[in-house]
C-alpha positions in Angstrom: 0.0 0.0 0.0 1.2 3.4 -0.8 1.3 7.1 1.0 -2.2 7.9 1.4 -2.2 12.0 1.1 -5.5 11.8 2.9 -4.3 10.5 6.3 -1.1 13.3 6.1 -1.9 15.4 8.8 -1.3 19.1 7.4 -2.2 20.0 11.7 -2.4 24.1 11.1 1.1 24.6 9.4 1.9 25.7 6.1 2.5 22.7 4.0 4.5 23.1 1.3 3.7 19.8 -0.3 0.3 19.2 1.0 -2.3 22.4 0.8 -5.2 20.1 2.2 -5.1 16.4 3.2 -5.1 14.5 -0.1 -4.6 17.4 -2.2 -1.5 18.5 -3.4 -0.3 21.9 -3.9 0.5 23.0 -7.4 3.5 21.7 -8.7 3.0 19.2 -6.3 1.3 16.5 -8.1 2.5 14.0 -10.3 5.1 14.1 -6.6 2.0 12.7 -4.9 1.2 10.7 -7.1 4.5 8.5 -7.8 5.0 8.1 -3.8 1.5 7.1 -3.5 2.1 4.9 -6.3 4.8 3.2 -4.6 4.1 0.2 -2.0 6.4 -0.2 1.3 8.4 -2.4 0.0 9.4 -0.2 -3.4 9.6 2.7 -1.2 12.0 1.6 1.6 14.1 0.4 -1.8 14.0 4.6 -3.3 15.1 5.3 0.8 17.7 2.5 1.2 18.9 3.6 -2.9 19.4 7.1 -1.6 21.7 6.3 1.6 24.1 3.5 -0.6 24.5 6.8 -2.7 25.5 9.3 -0.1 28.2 6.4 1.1 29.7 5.8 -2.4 30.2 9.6 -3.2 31.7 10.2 0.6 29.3 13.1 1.5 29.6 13.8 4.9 30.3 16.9 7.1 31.9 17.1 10.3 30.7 17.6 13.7 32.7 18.9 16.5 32.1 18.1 20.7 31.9 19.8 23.3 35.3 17.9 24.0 37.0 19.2 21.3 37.0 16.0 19.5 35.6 15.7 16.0 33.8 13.1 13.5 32.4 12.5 10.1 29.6 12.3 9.4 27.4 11.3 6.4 25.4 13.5 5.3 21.6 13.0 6.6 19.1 13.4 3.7 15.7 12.9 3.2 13.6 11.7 -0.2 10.9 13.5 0.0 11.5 17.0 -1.9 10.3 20.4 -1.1 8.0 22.3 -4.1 8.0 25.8 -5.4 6.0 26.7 -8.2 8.1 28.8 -10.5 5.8 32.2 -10.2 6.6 32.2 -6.5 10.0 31.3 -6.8 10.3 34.3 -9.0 9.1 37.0 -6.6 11.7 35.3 -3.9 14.6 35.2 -6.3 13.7 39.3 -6.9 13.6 39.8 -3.1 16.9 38.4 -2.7 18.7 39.9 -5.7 17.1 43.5 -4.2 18.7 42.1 -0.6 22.1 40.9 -1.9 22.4 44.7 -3.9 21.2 46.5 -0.6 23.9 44.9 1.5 26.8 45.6 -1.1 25.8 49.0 -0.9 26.4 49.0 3.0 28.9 47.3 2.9 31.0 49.5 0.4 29.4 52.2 2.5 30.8 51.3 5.9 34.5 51.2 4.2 33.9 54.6 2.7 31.5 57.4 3.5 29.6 55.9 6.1 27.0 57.8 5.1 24.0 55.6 6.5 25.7 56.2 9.8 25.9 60.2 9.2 22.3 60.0 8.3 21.0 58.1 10.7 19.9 55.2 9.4 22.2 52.8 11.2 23.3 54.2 14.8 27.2 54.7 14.8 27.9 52.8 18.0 26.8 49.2 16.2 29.7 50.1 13.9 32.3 50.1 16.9 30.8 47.1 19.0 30.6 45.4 15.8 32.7 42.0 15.9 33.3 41.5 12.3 34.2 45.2 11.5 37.7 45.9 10.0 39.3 48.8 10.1 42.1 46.8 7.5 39.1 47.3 5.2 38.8 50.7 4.8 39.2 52.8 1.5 39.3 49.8 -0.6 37.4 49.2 -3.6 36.8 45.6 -4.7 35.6 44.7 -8.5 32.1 46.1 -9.4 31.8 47.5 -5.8 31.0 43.8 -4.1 32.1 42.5 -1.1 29.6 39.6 -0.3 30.2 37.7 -3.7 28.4 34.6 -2.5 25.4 35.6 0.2 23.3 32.1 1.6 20.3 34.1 3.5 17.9 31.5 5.0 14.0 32.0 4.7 11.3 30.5 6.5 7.6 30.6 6.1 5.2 31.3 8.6 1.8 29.7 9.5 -0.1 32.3 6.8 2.4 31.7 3.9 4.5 34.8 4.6 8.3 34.1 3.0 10.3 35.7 5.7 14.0 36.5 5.6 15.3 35.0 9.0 19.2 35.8 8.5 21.7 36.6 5.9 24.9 34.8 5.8 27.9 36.7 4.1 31.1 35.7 5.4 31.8 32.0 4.5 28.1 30.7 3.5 28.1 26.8 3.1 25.6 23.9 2.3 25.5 24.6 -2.1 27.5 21.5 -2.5 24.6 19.6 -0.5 21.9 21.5 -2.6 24.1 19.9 -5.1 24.3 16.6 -4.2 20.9 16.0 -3.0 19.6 17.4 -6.9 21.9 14.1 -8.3 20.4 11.7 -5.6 17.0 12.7 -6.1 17.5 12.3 -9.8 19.1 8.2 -9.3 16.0 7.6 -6.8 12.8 9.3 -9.4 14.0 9.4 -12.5 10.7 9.4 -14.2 9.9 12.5 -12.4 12.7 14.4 -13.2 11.5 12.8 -17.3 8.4 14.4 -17.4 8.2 17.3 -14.7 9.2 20.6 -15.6 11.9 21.7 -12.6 14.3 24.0 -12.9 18.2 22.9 -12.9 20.9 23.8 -10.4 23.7 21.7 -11.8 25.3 24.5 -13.0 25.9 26.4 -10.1 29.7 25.5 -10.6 30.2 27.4 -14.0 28.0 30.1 -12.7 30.5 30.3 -9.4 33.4 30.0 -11.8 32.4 32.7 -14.5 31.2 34.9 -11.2 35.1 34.6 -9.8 36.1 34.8 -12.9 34.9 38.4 -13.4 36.0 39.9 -10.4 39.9 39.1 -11.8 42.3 42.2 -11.5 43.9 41.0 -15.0 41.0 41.1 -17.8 41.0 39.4 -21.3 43.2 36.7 -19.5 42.3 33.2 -18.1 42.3 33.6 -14.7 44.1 31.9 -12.3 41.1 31.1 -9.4 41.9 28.6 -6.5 39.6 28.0 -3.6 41.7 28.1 -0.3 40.6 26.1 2.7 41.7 25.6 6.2 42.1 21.9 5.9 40.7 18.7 6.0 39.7 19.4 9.9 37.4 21.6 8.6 33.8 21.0 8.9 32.8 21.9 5.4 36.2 20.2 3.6 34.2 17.9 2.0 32.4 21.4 0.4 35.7 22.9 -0.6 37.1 20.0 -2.3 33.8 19.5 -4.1 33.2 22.9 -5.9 36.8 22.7 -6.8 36.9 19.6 -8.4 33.3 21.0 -10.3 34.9 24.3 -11.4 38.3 22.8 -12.7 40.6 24.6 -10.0 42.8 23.9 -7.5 42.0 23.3 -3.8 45.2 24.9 -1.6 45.6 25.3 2.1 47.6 28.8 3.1 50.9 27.1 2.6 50.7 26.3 -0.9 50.7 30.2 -1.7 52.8 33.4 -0.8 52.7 36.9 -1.4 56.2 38.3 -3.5 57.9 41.6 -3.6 55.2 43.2 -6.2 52.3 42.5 -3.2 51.0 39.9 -6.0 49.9 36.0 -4.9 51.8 33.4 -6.2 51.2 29.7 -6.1 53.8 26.9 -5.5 53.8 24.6 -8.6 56.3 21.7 -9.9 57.1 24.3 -13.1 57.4 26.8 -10.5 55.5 30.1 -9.3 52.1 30.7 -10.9 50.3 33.9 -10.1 46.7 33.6 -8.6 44.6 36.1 -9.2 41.1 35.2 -7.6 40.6 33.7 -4.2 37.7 31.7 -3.3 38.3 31.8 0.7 36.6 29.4 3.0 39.0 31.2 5.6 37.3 33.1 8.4 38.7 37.0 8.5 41.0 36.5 11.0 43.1 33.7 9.9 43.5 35.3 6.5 47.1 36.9 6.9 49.2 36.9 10.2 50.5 40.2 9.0 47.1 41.9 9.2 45.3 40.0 11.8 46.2 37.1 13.9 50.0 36.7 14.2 49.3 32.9 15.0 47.4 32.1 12.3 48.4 29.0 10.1 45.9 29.0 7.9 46.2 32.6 6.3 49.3 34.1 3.6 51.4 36.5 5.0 50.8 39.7 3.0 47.6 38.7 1.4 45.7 41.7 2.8 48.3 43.8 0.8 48.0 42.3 -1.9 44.2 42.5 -2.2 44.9 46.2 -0.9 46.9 47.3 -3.8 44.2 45.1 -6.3 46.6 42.4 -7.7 44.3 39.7 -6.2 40.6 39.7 -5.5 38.8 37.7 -2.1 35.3 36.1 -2.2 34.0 36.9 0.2 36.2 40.1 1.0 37.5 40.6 4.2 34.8 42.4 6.2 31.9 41.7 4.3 30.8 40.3 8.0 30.3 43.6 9.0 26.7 42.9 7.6 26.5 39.1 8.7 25.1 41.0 11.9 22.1 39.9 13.5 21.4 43.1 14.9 22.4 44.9 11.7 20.3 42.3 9.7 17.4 44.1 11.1 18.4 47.6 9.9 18.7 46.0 6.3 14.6 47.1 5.2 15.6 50.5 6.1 18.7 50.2 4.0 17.2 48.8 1.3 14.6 51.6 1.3 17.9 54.2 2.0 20.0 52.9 -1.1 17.5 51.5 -3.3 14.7 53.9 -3.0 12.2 50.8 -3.1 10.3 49.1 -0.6 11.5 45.5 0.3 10.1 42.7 -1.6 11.3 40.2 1.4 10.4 41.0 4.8 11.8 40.6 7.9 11.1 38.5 10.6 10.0 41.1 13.6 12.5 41.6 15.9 13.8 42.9 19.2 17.1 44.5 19.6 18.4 44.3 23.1 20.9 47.5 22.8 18.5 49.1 23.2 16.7 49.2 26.2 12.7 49.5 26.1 12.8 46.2 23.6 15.4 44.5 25.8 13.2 44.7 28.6 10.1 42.8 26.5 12.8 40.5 26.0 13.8 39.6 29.5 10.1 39.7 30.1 9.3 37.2 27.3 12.0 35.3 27.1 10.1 32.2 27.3 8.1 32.8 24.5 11.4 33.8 22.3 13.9 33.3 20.2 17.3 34.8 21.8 20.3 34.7 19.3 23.9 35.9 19.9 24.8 38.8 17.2 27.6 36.4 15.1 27.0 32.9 15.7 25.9 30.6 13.7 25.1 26.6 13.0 22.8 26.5 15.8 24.7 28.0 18.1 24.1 31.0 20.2 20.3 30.5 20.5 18.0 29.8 23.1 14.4 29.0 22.4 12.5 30.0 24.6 9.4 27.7 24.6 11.7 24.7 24.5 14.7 25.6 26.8 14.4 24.6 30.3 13.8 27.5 33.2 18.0 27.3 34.0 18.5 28.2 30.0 15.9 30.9 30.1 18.0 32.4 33.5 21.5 32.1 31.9 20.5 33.8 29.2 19.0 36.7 30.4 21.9 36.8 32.3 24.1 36.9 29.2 21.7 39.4 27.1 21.9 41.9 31.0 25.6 41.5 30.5 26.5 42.3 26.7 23.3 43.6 25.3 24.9 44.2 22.3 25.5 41.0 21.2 21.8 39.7 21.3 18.7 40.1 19.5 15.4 38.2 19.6 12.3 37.2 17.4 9.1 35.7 18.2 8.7 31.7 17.7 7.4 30.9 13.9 5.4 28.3 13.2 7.6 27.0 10.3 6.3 25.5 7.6 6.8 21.8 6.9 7.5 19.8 4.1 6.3 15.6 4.1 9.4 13.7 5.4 10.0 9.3 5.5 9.1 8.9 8.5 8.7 4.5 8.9 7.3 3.1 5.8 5.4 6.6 5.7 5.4 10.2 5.6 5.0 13.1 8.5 5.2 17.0 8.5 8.5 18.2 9.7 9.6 22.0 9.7 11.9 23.4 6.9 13.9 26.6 6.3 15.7 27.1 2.8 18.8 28.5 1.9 19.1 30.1 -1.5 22.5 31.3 -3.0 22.7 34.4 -4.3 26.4 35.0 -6.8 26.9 38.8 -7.2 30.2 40.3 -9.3 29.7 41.3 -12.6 26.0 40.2 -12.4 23.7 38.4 -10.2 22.3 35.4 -10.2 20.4 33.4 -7.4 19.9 28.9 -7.4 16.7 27.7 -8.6 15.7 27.1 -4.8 18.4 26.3 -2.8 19.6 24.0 0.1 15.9 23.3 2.2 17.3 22.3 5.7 15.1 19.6 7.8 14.5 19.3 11.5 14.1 15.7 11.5 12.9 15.6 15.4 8.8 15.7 15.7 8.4 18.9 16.7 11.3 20.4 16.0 12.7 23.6 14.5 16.4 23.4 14.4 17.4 22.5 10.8 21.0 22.8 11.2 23.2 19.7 10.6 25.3 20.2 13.6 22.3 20.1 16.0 20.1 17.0 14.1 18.9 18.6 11.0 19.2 17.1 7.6 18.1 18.4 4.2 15.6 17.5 1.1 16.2 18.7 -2.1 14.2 21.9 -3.7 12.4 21.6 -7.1 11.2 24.8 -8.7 8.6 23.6 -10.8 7.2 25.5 -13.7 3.8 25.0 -13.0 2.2 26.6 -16.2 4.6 24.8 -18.5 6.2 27.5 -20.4 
């Protein structure tokens, strides 16, 4: 016997499969169909299909202790994919492209004029208790004014089918070689689907990265030299690096395998010798990037990169200090700026939000903590949150405690109901909540995945999507729903 749509319980969130039980949204059924098509038996083959492949291809990510010990994992993924008819997709991808230009502008801003500061639209003092400001930073002027060349901001969806904007991430975003991977898997497991449904690709997200790095090169007309540098296999998202490099044809090299020479130009060891780089694609954090500049005890970093992307013989994705915006307290300034630069109201909203600097909404925070979410200014991967209707009374204390102490480091939002998306539960289905991550390439144009990487708190009941914490992912179809 197959899934039977009528006995899904839909149970007052926004589905985005399943707009009523036992009927599909648009886009959503020939989905329905096939899985209800398919008895246990065939089913727990498409599930048990799906995990061989994630072991043969060695996708995994690594989780770290509160030891300091650390271990692969592979990479938990679900079969069941999340839907997006095309004409909504559309309006989202505008939103973010309207973000992602909004945020360059500040960005550029902050390392020059500072004028949103001078006219009040951002108070000055964020700007000096900001964490991820650099003062390195200022005066330059990288390619096409961009400094967050790859942005992953995550949306959810509320209970009413609002598409908020929940946080942008523009220092070192991760998870596209997952969206990647999970579009190949899903493909193996229902390949008749993918045969006669319209949905949109992303299995060129590699040449678009590539010809995206490629523009931002300080020599022009030539073939670029790009490399993607990471911190090393240790790294949680190592698998990541070594995957979009092997897709875009370049080379994968760790801090050692480049230096800076006497004309502030990056050069890369080869067996024929020197070869100058000219585009970066860092998985660095800032502060590792070059012991001259920043940590003295970094390995990871070049000494003299910062020079040499100073002087414009080399250009960074992401550029150092693009974090200045990766704020959570700045993220909700970013309507304003968007209405400030842009002259245009946003297309994406914001989830509502408290900011506990200052201190009339710092005190509904203390007072509402338990019916909150409290997150730290510049963490991420889970960490740095309290939820308030799930943490114990003892979380809720130490918290406040923390947010009393360094105000500016916290910010809260009220509890979404997130939507959910149908997920193999058994030999059947059951809601469980979803957020999505889109990717959004900005250098000499912009261009945002069809979709993205839809993250999946695989607990009942849960709402923590990221991998570190529990969370797997599905993969996103955008499906042309008219056919055109």
């Amino acid at each position: 016997m197959g899934i039977c749509w009528k006995d899904y319980p839909v149970n007052g969130f926004h589905d985005e499969v399943i707009l009523a039980p036992g009927q599909p949204r648009p886009g959503a059924e020939a989905l329905c169909a096939y899985l209800a098509s398919l008895d246990d038996a065939r089913l727990a083959e498409r599930v048990a299909s799906a995990e061989a492949g994630i072991r043969m291809m060695g996708i995994t990510f690594r989780v770290y202790g509160e030891d300091g010990g650390s271990n692969d994992r592979h990479w938990p993924y679900d079969l069941v994919p999340r839907i997006l008819p095309l004409p909504e997709w559309r309006r989202i991808e505008a939103g973010l492209k309207q973000r992602a230009l909004a945020l360059n502008l500040f960005i550029d801003d902050v390392y020059h004029d500072q004028r949103a500061f001078r006219d009040g639209i951002v108070p000055r003092d964020l700007l000096a208790t900001s964490k991820n400001f650099r003062p390195e930073c200022m005066g330059v002027s990288p390619a096409h004014g961009i400094w967050a060349h790859i942005c992953g901001s995550d949306l959810v969806r509320d209970r009413d089918g609002t598409v908020y904007v929940l946080e942008d991430n523009l220092r070192v975003p991760s998870g596209v070689s997952y969206m990647l991977e999970n579009r190949q898997i899903t493909k193996r497991c229902f390949p008749e689907l993918f045969r006669r449904a319209r949905i949109l690709p992303v299995d060129d997200y590699p040449s678009q990265l590539h010809a995206m790095l490629a523009s931002l090169s300080p020599r022009p007309g030539d073939e670029p030299q790009i490399v993607v540098l990471t911190p090393g296999i240790y790294n949680s998202a190592y698998y990541e690096h070594s995957y979009l490099a092997q897709r875009m044809g370049v080379e994968l090299v760790t801090g050692a395998d480049l230096f800076v020479d006497d004309d502030d130009c990056v050069q890369m060891h080869t067996l024929s010798g020197p070869r100058r780089v000219d585009v970066i694609y860092r998985r660095v954090d800032d502060l590792f990037l070059d012991p001259e500049a920043f940590r003295p005890d970094s390995m990871l970093g070049v000494p003299g990169l910062m020079r040499a992307w100073r002087a414009g013989n080399v250009a960074l994705a992401n550029a150092p200090g693009a974090g200045v915006a990766d704020d959570k307290v700045i993220y909700t300034y970013v309507p304003a700026l968007i209405r400030y630069y842009l002259d245009a109201e946003p297309l994406l909203p914001n989830v509502p939000s408290f900011r506990c600097v200052y201190p009339s909404e710092r005190d509904h925070v203390l007072a509402n903590i338990d019916n909150l979410v409290v997150k730290a200014a510049n963490e991420s991967g889970g960490y740095g949150l309290l939820i308030g209707p799930h943490a114990t009374e003892a979380e809720r204390a130490a918290f406040a405690e923390a947010v009393r102490r360094d105000p500016r480091n916290y910010m809260a939002q009220p509890m979404l109901t997130l939507s959910t998306v149908p997920t193999i539960v058994g030999s059947g289905v059951a809601p469980r909540h979803v957020d999505l991550r889109p990717f959004t390439l900005s250098g000499s144009r912009t261009e945002v995945t069809a979709g993205g990487l839809t993250r999946v708190a695989l607990v009942e009941g849960s709402t923590v999507v990221n991998s570190s914490q529990g969370g797997g992912s599905k993969d996103t179809w955008v499906v042309d729903v008219g056919g055109s």
